[in-house]
PyMOL Python script that loads the backbone (N, CA, C, O; Angstrom):
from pymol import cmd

cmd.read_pdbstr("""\
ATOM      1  N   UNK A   1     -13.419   5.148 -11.980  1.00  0.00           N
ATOM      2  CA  UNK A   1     -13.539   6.367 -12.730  1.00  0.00           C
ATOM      3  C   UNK A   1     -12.237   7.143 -12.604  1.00  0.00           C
ATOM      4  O   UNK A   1     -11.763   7.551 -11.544  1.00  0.00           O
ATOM      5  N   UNK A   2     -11.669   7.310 -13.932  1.00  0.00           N
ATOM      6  CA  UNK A   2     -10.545   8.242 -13.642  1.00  0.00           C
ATOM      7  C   UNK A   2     -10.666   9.612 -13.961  1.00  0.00           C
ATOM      8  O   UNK A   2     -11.139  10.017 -15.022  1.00  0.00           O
ATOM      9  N   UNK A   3     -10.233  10.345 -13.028  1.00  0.00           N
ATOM     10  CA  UNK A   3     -10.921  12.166 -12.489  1.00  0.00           C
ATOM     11  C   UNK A   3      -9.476  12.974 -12.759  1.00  0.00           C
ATOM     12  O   UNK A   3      -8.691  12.526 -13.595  1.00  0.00           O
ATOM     13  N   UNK A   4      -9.201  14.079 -12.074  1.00  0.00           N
ATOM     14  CA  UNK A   4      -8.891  15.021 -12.286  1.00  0.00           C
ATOM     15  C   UNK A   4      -9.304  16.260 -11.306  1.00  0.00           C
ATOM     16  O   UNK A   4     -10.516  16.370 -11.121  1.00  0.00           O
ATOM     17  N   UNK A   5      -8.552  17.103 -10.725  1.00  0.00           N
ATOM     18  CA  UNK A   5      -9.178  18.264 -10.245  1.00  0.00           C
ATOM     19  C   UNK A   5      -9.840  19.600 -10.918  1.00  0.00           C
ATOM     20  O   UNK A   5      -9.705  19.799 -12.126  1.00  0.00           O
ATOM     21  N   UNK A   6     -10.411  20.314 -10.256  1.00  0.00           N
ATOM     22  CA  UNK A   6     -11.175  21.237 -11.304  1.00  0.00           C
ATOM     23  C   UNK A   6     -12.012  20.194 -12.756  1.00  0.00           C
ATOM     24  O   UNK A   6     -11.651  20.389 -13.916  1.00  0.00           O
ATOM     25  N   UNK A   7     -12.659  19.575 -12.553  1.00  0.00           N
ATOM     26  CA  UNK A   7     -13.398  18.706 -13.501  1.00  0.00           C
ATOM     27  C   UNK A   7     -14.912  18.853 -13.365  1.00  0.00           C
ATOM     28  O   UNK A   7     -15.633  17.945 -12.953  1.00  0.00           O
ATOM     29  N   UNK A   8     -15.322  20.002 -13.723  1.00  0.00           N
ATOM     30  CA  UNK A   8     -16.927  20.161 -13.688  1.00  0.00           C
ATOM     31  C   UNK A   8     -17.520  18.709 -13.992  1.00  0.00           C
ATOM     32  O   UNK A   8     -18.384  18.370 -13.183  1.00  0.00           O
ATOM     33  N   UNK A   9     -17.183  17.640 -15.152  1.00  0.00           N
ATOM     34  CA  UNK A   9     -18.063  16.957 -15.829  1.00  0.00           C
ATOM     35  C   UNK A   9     -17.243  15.533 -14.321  1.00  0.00           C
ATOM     36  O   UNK A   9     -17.879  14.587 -13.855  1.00  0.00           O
ATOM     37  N   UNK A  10     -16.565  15.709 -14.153  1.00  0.00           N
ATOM     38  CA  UNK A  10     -16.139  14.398 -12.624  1.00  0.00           C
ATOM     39  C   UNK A  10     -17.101  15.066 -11.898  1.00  0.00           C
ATOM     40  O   UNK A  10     -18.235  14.616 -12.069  1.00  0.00           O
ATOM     41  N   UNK A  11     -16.981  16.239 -10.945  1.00  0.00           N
ATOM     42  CA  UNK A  11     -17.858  16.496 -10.365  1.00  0.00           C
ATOM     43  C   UNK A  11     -19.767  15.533 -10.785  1.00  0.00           C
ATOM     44  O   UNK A  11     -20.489  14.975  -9.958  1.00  0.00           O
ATOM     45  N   UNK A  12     -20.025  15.699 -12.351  1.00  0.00           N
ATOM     46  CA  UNK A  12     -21.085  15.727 -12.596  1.00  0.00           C
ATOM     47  C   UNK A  12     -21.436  14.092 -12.466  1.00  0.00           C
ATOM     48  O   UNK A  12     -22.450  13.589 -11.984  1.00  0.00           O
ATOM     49  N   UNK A  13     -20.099  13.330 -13.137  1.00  0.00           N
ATOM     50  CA  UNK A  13     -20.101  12.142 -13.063  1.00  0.00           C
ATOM     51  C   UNK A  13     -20.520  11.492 -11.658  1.00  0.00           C
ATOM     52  O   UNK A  13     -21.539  10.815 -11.518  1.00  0.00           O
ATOM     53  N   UNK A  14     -19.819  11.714 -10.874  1.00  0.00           N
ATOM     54  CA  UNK A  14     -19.809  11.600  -9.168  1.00  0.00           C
ATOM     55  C   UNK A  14     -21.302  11.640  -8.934  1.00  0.00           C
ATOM     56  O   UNK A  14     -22.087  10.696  -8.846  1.00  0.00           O
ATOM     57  N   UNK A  15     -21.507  12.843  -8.857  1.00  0.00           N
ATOM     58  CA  UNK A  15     -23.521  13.362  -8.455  1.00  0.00           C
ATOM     59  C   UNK A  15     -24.179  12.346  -9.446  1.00  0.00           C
ATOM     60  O   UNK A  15     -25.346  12.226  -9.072  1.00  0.00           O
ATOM     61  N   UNK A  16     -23.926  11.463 -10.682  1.00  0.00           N
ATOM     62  CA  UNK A  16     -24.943  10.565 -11.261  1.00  0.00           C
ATOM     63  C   UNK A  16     -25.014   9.719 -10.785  1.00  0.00           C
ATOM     64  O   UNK A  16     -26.092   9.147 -10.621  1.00  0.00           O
ATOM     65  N   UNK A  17     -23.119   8.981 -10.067  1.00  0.00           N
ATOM     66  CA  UNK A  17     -23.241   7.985  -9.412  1.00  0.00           C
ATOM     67  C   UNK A  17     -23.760   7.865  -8.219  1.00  0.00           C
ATOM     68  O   UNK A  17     -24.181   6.815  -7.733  1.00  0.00           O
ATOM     69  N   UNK A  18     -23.749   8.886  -7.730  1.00  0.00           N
ATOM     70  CA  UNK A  18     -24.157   9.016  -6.591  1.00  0.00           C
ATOM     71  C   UNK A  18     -25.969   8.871  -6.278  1.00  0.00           C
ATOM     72  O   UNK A  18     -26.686   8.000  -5.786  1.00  0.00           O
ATOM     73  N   UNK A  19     -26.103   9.706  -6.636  1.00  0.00           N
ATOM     74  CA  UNK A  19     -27.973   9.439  -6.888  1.00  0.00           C
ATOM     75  C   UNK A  19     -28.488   8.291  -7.476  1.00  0.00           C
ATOM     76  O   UNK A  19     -29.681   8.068  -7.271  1.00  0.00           O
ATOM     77  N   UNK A  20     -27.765   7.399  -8.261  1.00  0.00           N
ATOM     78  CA  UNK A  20     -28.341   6.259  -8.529  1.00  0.00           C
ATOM     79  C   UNK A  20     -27.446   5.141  -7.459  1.00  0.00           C
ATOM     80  O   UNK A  20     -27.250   4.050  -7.994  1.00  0.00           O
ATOM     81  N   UNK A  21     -27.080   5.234  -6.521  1.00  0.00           N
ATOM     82  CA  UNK A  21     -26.685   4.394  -5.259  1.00  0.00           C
ATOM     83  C   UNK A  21     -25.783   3.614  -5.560  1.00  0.00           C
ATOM     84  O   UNK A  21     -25.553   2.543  -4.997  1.00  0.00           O
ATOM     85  N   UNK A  22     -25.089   4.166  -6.637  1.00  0.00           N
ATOM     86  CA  UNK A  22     -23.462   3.051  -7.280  1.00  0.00           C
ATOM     87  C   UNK A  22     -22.380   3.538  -6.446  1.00  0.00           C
ATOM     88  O   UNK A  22     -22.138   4.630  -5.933  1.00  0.00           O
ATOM     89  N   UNK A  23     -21.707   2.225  -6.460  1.00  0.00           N
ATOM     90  CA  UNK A  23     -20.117   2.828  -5.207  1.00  0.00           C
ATOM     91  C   UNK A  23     -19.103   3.095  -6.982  1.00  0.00           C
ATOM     92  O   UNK A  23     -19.042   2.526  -8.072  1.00  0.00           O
ATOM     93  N   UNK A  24     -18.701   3.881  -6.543  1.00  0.00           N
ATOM     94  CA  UNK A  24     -17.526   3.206  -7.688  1.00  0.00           C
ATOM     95  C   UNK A  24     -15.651   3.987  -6.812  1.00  0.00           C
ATOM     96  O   UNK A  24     -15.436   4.582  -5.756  1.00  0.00           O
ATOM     97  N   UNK A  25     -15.114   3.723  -7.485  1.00  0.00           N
ATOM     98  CA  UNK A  25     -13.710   4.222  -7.173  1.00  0.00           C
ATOM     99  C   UNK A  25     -13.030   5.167  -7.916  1.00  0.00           C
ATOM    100  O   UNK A  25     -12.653   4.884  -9.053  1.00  0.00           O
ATOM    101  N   UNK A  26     -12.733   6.712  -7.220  1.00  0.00           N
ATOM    102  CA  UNK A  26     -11.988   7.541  -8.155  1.00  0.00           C
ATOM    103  C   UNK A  26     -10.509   7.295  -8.292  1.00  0.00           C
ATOM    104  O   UNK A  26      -9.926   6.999  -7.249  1.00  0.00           O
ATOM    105  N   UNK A  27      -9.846   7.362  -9.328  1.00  0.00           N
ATOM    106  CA  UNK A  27      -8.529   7.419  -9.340  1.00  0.00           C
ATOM    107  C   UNK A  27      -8.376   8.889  -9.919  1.00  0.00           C
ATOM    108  O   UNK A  27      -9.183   9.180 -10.802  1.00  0.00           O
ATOM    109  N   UNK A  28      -7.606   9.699  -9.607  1.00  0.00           N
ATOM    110  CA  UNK A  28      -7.278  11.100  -9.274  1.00  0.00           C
ATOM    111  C   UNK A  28      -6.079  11.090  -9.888  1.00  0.00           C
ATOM    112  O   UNK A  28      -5.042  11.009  -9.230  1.00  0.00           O
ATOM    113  N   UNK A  29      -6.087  11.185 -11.451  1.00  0.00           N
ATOM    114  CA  UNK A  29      -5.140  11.202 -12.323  1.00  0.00           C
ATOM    115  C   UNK A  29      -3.707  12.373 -12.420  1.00  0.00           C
ATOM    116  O   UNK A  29      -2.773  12.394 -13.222  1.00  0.00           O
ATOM    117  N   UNK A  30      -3.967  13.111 -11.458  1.00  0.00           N
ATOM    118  CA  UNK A  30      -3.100  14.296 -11.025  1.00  0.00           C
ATOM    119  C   UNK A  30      -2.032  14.093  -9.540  1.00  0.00           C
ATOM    120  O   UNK A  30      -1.147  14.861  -9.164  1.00  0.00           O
ATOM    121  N   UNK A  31      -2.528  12.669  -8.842  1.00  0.00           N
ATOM    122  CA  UNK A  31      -2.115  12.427  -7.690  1.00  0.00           C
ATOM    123  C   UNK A  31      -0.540  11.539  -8.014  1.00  0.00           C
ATOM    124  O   UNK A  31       0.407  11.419  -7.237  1.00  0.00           O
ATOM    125  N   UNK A  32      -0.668  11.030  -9.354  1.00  0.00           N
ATOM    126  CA  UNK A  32       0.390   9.904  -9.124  1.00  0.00           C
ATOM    127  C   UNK A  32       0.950  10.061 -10.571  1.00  0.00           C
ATOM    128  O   UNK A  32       0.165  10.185 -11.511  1.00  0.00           O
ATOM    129  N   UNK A  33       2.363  10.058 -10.769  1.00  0.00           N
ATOM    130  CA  UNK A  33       2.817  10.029 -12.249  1.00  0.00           C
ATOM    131  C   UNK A  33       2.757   8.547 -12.577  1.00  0.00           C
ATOM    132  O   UNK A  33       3.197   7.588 -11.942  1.00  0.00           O
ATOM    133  N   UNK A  34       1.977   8.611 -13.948  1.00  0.00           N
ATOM    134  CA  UNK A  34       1.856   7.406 -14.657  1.00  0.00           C
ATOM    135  C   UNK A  34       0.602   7.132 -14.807  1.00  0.00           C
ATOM    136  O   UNK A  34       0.398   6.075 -15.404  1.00  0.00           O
ATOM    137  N   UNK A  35      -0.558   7.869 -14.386  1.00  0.00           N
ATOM    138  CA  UNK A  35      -2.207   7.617 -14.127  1.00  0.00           C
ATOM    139  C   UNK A  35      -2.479   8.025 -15.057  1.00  0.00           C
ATOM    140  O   UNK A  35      -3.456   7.459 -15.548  1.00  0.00           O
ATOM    141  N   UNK A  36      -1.942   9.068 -15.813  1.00  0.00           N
ATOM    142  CA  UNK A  36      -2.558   9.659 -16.675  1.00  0.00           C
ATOM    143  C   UNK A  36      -2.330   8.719 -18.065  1.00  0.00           C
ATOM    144  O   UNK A  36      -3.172   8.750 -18.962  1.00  0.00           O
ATOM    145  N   UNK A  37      -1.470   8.124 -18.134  1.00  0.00           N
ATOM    146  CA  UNK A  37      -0.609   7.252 -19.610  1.00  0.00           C
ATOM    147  C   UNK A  37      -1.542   5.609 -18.884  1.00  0.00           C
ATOM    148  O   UNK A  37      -1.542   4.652 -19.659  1.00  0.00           O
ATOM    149  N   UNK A  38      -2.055   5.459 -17.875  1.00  0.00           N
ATOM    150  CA  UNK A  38      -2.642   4.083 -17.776  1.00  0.00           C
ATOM    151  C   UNK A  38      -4.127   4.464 -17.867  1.00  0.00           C
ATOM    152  O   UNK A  38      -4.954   3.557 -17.969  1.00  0.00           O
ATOM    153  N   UNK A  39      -4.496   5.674 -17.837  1.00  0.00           N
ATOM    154  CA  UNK A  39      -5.737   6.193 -18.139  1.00  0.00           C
ATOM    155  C   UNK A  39      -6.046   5.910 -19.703  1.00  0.00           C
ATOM    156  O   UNK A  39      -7.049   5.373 -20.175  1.00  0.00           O
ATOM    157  N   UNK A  40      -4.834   6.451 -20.419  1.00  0.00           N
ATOM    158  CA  UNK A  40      -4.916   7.034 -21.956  1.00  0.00           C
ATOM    159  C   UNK A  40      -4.890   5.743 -22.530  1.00  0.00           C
ATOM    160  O   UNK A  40      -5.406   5.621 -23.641  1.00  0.00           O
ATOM    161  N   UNK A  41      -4.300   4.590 -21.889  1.00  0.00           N
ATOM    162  CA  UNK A  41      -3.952   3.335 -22.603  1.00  0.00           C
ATOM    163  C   UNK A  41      -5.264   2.430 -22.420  1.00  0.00           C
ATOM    164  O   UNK A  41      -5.366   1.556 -23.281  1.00  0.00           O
ATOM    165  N   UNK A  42      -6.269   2.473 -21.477  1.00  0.00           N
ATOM    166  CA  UNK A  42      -7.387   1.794 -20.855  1.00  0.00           C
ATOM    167  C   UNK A  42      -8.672   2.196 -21.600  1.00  0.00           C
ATOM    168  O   UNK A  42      -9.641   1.451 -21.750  1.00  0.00           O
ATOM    169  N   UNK A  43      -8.577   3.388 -22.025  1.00  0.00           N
ATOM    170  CA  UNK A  43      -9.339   4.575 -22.381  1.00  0.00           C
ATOM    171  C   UNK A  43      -9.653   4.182 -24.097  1.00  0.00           C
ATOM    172  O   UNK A  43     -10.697   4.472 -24.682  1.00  0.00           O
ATOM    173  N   UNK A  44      -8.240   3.314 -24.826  1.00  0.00           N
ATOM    174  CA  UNK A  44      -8.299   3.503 -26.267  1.00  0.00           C
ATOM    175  C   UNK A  44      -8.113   4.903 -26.487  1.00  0.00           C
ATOM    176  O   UNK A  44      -8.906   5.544 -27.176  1.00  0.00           O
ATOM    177  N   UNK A  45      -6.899   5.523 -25.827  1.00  0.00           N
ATOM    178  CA  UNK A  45      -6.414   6.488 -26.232  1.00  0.00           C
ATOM    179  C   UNK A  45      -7.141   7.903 -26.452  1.00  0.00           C
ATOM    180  O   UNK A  45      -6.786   8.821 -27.191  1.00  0.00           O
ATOM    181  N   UNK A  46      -8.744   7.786 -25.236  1.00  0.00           N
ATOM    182  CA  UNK A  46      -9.049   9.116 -24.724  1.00  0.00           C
ATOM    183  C   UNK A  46      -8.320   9.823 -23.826  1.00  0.00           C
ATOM    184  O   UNK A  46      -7.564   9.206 -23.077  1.00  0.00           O
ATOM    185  N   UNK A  47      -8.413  11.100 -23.757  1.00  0.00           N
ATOM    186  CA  UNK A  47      -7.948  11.680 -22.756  1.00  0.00           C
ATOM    187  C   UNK A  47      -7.955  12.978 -21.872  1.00  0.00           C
ATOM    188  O   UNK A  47      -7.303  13.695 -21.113  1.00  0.00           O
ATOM    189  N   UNK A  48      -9.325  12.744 -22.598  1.00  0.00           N
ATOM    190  CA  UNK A  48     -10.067  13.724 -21.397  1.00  0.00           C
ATOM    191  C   UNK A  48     -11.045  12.732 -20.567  1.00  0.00           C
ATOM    192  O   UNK A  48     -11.759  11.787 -20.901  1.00  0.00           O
ATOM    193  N   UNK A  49     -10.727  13.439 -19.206  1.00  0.00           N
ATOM    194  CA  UNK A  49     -11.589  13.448 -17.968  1.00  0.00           C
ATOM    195  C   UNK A  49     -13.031  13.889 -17.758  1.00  0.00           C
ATOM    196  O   UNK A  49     -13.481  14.983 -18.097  1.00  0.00           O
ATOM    197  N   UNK A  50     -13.879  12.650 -17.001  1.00  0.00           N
ATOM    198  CA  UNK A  50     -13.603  12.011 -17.000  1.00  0.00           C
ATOM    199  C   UNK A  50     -13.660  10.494 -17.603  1.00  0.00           C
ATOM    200  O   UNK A  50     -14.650  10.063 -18.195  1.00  0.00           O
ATOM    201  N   UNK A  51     -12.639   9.849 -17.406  1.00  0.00           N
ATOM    202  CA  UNK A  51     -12.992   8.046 -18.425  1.00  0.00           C
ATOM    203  C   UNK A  51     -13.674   7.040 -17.235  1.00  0.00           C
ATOM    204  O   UNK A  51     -13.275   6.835 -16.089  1.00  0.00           O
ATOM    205  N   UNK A  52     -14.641   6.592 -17.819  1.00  0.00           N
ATOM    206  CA  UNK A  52     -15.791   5.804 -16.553  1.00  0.00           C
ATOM    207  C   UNK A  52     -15.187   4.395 -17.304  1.00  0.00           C
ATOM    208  O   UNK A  52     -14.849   4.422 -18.488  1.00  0.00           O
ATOM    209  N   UNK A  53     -15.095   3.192 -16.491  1.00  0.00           N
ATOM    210  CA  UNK A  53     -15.426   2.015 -16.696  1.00  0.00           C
ATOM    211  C   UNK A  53     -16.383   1.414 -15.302  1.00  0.00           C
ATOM    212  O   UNK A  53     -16.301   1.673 -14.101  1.00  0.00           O
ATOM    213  N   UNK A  54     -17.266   0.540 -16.059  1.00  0.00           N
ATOM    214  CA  UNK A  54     -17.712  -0.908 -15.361  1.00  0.00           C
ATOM    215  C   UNK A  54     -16.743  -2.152 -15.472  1.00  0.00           C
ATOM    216  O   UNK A  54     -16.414  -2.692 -16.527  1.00  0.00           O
ATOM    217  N   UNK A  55     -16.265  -2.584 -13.948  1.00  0.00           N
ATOM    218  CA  UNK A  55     -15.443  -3.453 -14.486  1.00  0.00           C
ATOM    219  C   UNK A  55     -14.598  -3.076 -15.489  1.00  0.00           C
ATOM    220  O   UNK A  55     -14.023  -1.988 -15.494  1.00  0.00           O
ATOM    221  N   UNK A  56     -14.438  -4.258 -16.699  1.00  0.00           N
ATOM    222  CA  UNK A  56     -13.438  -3.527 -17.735  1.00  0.00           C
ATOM    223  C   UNK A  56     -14.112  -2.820 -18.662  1.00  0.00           C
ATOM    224  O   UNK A  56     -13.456  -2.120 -19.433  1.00  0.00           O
ATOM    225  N   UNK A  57     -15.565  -2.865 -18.771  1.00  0.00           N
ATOM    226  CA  UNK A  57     -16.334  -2.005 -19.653  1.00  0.00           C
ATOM    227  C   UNK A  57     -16.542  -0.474 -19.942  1.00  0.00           C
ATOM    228  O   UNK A  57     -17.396   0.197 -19.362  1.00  0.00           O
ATOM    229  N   UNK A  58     -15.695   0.003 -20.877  1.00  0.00           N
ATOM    230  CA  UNK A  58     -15.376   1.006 -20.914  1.00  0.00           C
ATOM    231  C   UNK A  58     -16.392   1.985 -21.323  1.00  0.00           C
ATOM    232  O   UNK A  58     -16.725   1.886 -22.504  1.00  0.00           O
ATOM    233  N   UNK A  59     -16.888   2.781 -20.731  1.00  0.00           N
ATOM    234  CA  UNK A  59     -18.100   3.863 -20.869  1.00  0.00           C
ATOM    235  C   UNK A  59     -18.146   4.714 -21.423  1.00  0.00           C
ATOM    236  O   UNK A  59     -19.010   4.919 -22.276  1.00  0.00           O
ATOM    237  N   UNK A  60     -17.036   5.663 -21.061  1.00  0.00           N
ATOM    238  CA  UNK A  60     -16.912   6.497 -21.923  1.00  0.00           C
ATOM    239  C   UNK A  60     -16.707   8.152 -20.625  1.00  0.00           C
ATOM    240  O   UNK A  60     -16.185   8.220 -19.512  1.00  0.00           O
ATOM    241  N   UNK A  61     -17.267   9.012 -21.326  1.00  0.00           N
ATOM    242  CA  UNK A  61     -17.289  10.189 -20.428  1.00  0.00           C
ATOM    243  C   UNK A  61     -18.232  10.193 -19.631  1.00  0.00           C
ATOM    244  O   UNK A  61     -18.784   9.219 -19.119  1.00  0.00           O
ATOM    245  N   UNK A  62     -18.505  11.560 -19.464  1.00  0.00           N
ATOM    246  CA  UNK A  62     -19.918  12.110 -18.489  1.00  0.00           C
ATOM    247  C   UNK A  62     -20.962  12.069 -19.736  1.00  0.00           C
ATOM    248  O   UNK A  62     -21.943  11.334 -19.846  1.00  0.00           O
ATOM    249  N   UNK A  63     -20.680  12.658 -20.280  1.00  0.00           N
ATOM    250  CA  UNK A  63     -22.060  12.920 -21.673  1.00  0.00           C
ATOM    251  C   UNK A  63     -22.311  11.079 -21.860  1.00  0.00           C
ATOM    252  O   UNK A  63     -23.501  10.790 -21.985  1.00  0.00           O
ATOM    253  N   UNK A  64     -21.652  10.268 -21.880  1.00  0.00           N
ATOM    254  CA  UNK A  64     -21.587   8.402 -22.364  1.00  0.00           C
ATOM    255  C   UNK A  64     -22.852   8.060 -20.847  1.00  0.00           C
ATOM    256  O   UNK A  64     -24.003   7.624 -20.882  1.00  0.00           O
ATOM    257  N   UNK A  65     -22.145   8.410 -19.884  1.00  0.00           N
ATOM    258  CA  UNK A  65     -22.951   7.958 -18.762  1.00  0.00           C
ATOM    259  C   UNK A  65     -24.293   8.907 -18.554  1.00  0.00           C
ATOM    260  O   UNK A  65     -25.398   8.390 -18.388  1.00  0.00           O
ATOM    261  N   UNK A  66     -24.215   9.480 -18.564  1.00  0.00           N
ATOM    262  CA  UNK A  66     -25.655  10.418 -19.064  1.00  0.00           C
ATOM    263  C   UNK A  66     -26.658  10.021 -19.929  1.00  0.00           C
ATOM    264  O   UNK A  66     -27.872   9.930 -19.747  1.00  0.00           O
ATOM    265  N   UNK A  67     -26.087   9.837 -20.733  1.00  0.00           N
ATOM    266  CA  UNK A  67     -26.695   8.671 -22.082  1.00  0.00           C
ATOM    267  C   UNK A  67     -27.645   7.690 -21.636  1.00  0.00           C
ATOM    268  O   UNK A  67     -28.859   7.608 -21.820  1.00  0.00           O
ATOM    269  N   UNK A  68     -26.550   6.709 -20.791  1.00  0.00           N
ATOM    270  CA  UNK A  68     -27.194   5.350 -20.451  1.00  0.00           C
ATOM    271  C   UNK A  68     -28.195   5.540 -18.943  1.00  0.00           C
ATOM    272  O   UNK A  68     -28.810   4.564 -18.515  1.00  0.00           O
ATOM    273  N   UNK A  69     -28.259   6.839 -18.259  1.00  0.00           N
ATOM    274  CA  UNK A  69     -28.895   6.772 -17.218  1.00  0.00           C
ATOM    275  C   UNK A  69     -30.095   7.359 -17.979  1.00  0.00           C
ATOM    276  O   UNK A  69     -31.187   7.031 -17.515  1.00  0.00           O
ATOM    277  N   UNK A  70     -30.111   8.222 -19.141  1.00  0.00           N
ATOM    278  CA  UNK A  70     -31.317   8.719 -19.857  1.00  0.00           C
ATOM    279  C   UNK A  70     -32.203   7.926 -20.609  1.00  0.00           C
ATOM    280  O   UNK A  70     -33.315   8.211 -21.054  1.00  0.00           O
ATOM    281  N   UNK A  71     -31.282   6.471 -20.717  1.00  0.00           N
ATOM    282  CA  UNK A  71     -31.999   5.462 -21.569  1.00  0.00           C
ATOM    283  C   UNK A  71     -32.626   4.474 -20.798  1.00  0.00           C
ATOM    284  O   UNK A  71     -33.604   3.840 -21.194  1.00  0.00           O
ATOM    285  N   UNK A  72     -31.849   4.260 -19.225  1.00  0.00           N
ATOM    286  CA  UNK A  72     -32.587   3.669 -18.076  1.00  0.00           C
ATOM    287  C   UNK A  72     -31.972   2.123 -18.997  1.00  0.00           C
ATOM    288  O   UNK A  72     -32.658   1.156 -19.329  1.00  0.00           O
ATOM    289  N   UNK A  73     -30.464   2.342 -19.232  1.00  0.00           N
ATOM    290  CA  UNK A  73     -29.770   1.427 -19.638  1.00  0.00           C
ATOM    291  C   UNK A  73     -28.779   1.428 -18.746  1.00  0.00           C
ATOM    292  O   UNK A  73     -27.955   0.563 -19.042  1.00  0.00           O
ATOM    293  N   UNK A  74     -28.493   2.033 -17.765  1.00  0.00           N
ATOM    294  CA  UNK A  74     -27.671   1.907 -16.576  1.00  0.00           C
ATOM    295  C   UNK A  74     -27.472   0.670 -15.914  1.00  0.00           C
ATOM    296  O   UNK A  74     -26.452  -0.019 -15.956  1.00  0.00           O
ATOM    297  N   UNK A  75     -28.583   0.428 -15.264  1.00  0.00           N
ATOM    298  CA  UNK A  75     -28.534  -0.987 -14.467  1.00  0.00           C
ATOM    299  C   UNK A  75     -27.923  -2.028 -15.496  1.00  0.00           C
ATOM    300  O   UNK A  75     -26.969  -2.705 -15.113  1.00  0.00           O
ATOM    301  N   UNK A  76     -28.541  -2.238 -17.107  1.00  0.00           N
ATOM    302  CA  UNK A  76     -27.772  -3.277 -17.818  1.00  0.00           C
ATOM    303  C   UNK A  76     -26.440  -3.546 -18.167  1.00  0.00           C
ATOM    304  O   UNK A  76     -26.043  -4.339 -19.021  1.00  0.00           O
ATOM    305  N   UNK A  77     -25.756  -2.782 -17.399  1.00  0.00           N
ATOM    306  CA  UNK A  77     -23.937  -2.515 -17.171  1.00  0.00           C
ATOM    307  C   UNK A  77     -23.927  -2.845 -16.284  1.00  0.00           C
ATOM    308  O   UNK A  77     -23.147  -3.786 -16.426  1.00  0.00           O
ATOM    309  N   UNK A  78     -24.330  -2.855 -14.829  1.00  0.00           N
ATOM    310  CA  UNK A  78     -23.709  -3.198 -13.558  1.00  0.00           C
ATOM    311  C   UNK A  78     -24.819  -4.439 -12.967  1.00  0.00           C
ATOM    312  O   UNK A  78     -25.475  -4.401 -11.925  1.00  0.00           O
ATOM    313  N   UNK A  79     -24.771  -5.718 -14.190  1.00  0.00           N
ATOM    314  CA  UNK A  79     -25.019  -7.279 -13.341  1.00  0.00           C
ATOM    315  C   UNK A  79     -24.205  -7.997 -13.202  1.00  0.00           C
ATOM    316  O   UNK A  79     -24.412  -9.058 -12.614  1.00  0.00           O
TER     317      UNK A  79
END
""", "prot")
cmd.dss("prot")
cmd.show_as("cartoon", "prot")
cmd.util.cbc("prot")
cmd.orient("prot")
């Protein structure tokens, strides 16, 4: 998951993953020059925070992952 500081919807992202018992990995797009342009390029040229992938499966935002935990289509991304 690539984040950002001050990110209400990372924050929100985090607390979904979290409650449904997924590990995942933040990359902290403010920590390193060049995160943000390998974000934007991975992303298909989103670029707001934050951009979720599975593996290479690209999710989308917080509202995308919200989606699929509301549809109880979650688990069918992470086999």
């Amino acid at each position: 998951m690539y984040s950002g500081p001050m990110c209400n919807y990372c924050d929100a992202a985090k607390r979904l993953l979290l409650r449904n018992n997924l590990e995942f990995k933040e990359i902290d797009i403010s920590t390193k020059e060049g995160l943000r342009k390998e974000m934007i390029k991975s992303a298909n040229g989103r670029r707001t925070i934050p951009q979720i992938f599975f593996d290479d499966y690209h999710v989308g935002g917080y509202v995308e992952l919200r989606e699929l935990e509301k549809k109880g289509e979650l688990d069918n991304y992470l086999k």
